[in-house]
C-alpha positions in Angstrom: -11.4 -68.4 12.7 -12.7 -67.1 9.6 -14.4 -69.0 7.0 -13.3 -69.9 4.1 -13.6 -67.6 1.1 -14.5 -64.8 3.5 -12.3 -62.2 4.8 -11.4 -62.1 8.7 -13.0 -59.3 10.5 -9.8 -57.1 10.4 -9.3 -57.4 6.6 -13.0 -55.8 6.6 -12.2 -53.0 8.9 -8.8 -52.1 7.3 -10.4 -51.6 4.4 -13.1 -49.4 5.5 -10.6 -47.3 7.4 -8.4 -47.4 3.9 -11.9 -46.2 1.8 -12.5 -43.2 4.7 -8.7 -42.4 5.1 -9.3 -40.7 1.3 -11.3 -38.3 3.0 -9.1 -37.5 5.8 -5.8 -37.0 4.6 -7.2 -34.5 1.4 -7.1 -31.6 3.7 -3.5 -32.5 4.4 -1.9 -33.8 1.1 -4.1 -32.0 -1.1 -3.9 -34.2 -3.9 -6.3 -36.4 -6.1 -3.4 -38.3 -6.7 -3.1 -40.1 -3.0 -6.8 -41.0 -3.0 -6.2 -43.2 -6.6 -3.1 -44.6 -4.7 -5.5 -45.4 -1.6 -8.3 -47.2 -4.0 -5.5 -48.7 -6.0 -4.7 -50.5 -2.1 -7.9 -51.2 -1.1 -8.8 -53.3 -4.8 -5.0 -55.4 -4.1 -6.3 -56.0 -0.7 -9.5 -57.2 -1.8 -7.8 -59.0 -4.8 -5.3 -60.7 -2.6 -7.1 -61.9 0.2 -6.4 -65.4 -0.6 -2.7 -65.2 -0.3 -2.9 -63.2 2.1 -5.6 -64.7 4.4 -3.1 -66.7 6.6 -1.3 -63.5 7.1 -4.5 -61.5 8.2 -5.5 -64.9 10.3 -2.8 -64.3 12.3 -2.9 -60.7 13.2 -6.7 -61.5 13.8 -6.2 -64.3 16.2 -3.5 -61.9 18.4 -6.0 -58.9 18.4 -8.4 -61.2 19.5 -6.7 -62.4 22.1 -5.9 -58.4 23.4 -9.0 -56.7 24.7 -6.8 -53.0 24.5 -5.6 -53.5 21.4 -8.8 -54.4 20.0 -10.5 -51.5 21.6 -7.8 -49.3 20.4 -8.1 -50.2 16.9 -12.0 -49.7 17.2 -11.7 -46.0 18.7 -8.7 -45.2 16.3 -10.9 -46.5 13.5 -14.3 -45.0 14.3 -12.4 -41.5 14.3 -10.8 -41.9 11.1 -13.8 -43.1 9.5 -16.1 -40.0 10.8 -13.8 -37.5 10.0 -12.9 -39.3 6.3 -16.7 -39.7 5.8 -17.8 -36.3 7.1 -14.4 -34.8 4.8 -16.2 -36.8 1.6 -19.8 -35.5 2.7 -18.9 -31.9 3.1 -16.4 -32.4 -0.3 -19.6 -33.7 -2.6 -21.9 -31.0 -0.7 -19.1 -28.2 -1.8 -18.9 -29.5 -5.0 -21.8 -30.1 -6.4 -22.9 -26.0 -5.5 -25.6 -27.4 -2.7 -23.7 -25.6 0.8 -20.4 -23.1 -0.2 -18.0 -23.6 2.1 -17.2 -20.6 4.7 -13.6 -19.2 3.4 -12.0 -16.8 6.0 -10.3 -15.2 3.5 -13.2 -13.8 2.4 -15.0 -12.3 5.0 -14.8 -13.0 8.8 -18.1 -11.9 9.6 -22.0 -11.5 8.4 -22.4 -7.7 9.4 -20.2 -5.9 6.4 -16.9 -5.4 8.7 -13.5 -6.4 7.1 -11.8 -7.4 10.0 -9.3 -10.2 8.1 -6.9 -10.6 10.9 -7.8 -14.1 12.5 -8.0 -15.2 8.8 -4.4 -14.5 8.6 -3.6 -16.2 11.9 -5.8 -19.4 11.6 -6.4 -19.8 7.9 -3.7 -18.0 5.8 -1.5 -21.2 4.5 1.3 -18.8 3.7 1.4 -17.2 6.9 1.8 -18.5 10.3 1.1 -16.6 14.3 3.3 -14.4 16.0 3.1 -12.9 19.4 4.2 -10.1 18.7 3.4 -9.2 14.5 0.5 -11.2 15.0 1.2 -13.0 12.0 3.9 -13.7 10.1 5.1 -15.2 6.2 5.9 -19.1 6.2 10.1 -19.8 6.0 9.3 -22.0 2.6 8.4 -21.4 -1.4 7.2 -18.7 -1.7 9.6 -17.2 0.8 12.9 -18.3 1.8 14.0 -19.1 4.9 14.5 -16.0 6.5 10.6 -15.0 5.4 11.4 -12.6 3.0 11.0 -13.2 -1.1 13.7 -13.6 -2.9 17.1 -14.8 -2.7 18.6 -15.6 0.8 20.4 -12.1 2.0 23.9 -12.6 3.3 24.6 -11.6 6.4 25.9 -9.8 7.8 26.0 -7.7 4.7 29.1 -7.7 2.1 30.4 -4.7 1.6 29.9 -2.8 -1.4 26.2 -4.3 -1.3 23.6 -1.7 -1.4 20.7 -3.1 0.1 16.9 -1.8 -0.2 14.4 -3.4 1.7 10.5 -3.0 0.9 8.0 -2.8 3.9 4.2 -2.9 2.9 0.9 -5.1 2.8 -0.2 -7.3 0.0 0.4 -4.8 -2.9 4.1 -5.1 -1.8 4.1 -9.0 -0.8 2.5 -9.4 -4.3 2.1 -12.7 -6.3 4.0 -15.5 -5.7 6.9 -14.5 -8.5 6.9 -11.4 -10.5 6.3 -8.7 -7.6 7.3 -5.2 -8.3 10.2 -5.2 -5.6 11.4 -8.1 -7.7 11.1 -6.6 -10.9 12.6 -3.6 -9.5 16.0 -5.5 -8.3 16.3 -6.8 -12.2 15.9 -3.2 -13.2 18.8 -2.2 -10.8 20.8 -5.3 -12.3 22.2 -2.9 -15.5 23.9 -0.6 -12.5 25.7 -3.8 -10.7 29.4 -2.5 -10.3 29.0 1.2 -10.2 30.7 3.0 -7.5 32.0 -0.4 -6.6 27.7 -1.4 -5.5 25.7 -4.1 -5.7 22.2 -3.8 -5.4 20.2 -6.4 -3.4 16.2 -6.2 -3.2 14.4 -8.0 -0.3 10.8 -8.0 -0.2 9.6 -7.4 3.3 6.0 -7.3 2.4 3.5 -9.5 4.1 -0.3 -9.7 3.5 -2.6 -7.9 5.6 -0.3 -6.1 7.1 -0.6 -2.6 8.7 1.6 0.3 9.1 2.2 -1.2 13.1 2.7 -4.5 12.5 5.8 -3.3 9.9 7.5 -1.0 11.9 7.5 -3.5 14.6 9.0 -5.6 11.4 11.3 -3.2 10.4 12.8 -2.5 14.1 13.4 -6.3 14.3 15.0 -6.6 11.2 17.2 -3.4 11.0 20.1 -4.2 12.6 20.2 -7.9 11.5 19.9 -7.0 7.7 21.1 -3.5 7.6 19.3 -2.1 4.6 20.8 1.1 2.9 17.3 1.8 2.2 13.7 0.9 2.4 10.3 1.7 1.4 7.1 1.7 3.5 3.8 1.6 1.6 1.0 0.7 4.4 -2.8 2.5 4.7 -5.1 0.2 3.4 -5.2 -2.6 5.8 -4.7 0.4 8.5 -8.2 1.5 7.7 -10.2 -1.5 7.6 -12.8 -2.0 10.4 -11.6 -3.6 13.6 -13.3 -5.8 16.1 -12.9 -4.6 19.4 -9.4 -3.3 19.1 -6.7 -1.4 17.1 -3.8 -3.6 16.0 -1.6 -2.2 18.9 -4.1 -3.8 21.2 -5.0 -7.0 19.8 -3.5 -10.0 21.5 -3.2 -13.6 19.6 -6.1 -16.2 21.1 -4.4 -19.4 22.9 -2.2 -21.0 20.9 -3.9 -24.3 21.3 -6.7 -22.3 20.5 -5.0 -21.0 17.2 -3.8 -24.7 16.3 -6.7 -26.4 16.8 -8.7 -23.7 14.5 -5.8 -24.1 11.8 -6.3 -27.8 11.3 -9.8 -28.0 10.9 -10.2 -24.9 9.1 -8.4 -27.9 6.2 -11.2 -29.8 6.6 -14.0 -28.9 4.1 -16.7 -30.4 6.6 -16.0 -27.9 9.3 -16.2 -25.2 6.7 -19.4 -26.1 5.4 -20.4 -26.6 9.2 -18.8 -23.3 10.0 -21.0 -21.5 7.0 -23.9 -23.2 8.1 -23.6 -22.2 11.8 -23.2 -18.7 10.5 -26.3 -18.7 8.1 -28.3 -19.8 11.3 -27.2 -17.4 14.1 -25.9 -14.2 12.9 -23.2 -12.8 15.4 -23.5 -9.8 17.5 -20.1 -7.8 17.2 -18.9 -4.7 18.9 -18.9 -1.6 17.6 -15.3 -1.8 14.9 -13.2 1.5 14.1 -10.0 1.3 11.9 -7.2 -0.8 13.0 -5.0 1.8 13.2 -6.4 4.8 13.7 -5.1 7.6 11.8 -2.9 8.8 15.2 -1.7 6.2 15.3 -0.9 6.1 11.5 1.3 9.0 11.7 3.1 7.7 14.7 3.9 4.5 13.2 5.2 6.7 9.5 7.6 8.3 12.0 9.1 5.4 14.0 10.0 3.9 10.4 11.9 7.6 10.0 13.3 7.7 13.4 14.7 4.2 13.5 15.9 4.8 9.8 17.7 7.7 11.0 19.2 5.9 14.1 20.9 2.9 11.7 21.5 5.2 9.1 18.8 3.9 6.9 17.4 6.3 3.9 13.4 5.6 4.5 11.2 6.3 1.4 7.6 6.7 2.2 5.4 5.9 -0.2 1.3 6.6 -0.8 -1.0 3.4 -1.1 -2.7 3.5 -5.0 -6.1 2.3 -5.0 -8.9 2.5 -7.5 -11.4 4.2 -7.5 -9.2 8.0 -7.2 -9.6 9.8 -4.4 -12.3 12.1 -5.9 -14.9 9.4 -6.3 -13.8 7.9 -3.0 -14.6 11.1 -1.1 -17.9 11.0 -1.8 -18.5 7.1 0.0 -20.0 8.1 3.6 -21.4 4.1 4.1 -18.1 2.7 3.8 -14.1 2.4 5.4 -12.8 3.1 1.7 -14.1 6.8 1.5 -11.1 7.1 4.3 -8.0 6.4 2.2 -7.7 9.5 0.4 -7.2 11.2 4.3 -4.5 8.2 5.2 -2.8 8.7 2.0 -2.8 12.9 2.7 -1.2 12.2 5.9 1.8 10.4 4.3 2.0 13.4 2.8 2.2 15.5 5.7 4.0 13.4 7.6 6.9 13.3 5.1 6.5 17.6 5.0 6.8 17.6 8.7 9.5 15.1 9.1 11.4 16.3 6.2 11.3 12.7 4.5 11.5 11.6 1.0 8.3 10.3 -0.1 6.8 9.8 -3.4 3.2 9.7 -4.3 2.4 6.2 -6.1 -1.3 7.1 -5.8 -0.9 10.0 -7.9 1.1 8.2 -10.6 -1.4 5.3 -10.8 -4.4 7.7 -11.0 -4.9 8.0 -14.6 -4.5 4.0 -15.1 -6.9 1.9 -13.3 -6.4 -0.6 -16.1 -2.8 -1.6 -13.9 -5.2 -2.6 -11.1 -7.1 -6.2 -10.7 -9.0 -5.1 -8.3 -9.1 -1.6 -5.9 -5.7 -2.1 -4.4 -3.7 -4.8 -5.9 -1.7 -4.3 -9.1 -1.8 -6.7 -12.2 1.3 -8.1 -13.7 1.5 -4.9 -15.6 1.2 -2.7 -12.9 3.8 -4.6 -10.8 6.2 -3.9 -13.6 5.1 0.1 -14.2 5.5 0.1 -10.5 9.0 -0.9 -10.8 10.0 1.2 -13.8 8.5 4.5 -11.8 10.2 3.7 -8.5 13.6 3.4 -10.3 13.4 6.8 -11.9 11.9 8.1 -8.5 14.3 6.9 -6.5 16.9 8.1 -8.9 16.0 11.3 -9.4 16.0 11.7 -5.8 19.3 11.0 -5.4 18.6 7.9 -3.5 20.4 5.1 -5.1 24.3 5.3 -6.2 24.8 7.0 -9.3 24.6 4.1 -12.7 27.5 4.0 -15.1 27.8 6.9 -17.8 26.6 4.1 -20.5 23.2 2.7 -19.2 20.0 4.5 -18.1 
């Protein structure tokens, strides 16, 4: 048995595995927090060896005695501390500015294509696969359980609710609290009780999405949440470069595949591994065109209209804004963005052709370039002009139940 003053052989490996198991579980629990409760451990282990030597004599004796259980311990232990002290390796390399870590998020490949869709499937935290959306919101904060924003929607529907629904990409989705469809349901709040309505809002956005992966959203949802009305704000993602195939052809990896790419994607080692790898053999890709080409645009625009028209739902298209306008856009012949001036045109016509309300947000945000963070994602400020507009759009359309005669 051990000697005395010295700690048996298992105290010594638990406490190795306890100093690695820092760098393991940060990927998972995310917080600085756990690792002070894990050293906190490890110096009360050290501290009460004494006491606790008889204890650990014990348990070292029975291992000992087990040739699987020993050899279990040792595999489970060897993993645990490669993976803890590859986690702390690539954590300190990160950190200290000597490798940056690959981010999917940012881009998915070295030759100036966008494509961001297996970034949503394998390394979106807020989104999760689907076979047939290809990906889809979480059912927690920031979304409820039905994976919409908001409050949970009855259903099926009370009557006297009116209920808009907004379909779009990450413009719609918007920050985590204080998106415009939001903002736009405290607007409507003043109106509560006229007619005998309520108004409801549920955001239906989702990040990244295109024009086909909502109205495959929108035909799964109709019946189940039967919106009075809803408005569909897609192009951007739509335009961006694919690889290999459009949207309506793509097909979701294994999902073993998917899972296993999810979890270590947490790990900031296999990032700085996966940036690495990149930095040393650039990838050969196949030729990209738009996800959705512009076809197939339209024909997505008018199977939001036609199953609108089939459950009765009014369907409001609306243009995507970007910065910069269209005129400056226009003139880009070396990049996807000189595009979205033509998709947002076609929203136009499609609405002429189909007879559809539509309203031109592009337009309206035009002048204002100040509303935008970036090219295509509103600021605070911009989520709450786009609120106020919509409103009086929608109003003066005739779209939403008429307010009392003493507000507005």
């Amino acid at each position: 048995m051990s000697e005395r003053g010295r700690l048996p052989p298992i105290v010594v490996g638990l406490n190795v595995v306890l100093v690695f198991l820092a760098g393991f579980q940060y990927p998972y629990f995310r917080s600085d927090g756990v690792n002070v409760i894990l050293a906190v451990l490890l110096l009360l282990n050290v501290a009460a060896r004494t006491r606790a030597r008889k204890i650990f004599e014990i348990l070292d004796a029975a291992i000992a005695r087990s040739e699987a259980v020993k050899n279990l311990l040792v595999a489970v232990s060897s993993v645990i501390v490669l993976i803890g002290g590859l986690e702390i390796l690539g954590q300190f390399l990160s950190r200290t500015g000597i490798v940056e870590p690959y981010n999917a998020m940012k881009t998915m490949v070295l030759t100036g294509a966008e494509d961001f869709r297996m970034a949503h499937i394998t390394a979106d935290r807020y989104r999760i696969p689907d076979p047939v959306l290809l990906w889809r919101p979480v059912d927690r904060w920031p979304y409820n359980s039905q994976r919409l924003k908001g409050g949970e929607a009855e259903i099926p529907k009370p009557a006297g609710t009116f209920r808009i629904m907004t379909y779009g990409d990450s413009n719609t989705d918007g920050p985590e609290e204080r998106s415009w469809p939001e903002q736009l349901g405290e607007l409507l709040e003043p109106r509560q009780g006229a007619a005998g309505v309520d108004f409801e809002v549920l955001n239906a956005g989702v990040a990244g999405y295109s024009s086909y992966q909502g109205s495959m959203r929108f035909r799964s949802q109709v019946e189940r949440f039967q919106p009075d009305l809803i408005t569909v704000s897609f192009g951007y993602n739509d335009i961006a470069p694919a690889l290999g195939m459009p949207d309506r052809e793509f097909r979701l990896p294994p999902a073993a595949l998917v899972s296993l790419q999810r979890q270590l994607l947490r790990f900031r080692f296999y990032r700085v591994a996966e940036k690495l790898a990149r930095g040393w053999t650039p990838e050969e890709l196949p030729e990209t065109g738009p996800r959705v080409p512009i076809e197939d645009y339209f024909a997505n625009l008018e199977s939001f209209l036609a199953t609108g028209r089939e459950h009765g739902v009014g369907v409001v298209l609306l243009t995507r804004p970007h910065q910069p306008g269209p005129r400056e856009l226009e003139l880009v012949t070396d990049n996807w963005r000189g595009r979205i001036p033509e998709y947002n045109r076609g929203v136009l016509e499609v609405a002429r052709r189909q007879r559809a309300p539509v309203i031109d947000v592009q337009r309206y945000f035009e002048p204002a370039p100040e509303l935008f963070y970036d090219d295509c994602h509103f600021t605070e400020e911009g989520h709450a002009t786009m609120a106020a507009m919509l409103l009086r759009e929608l109003s003066a359309a005739g779209l939403l139940p008429p307010p009392p005669s003493d507000s507005l």
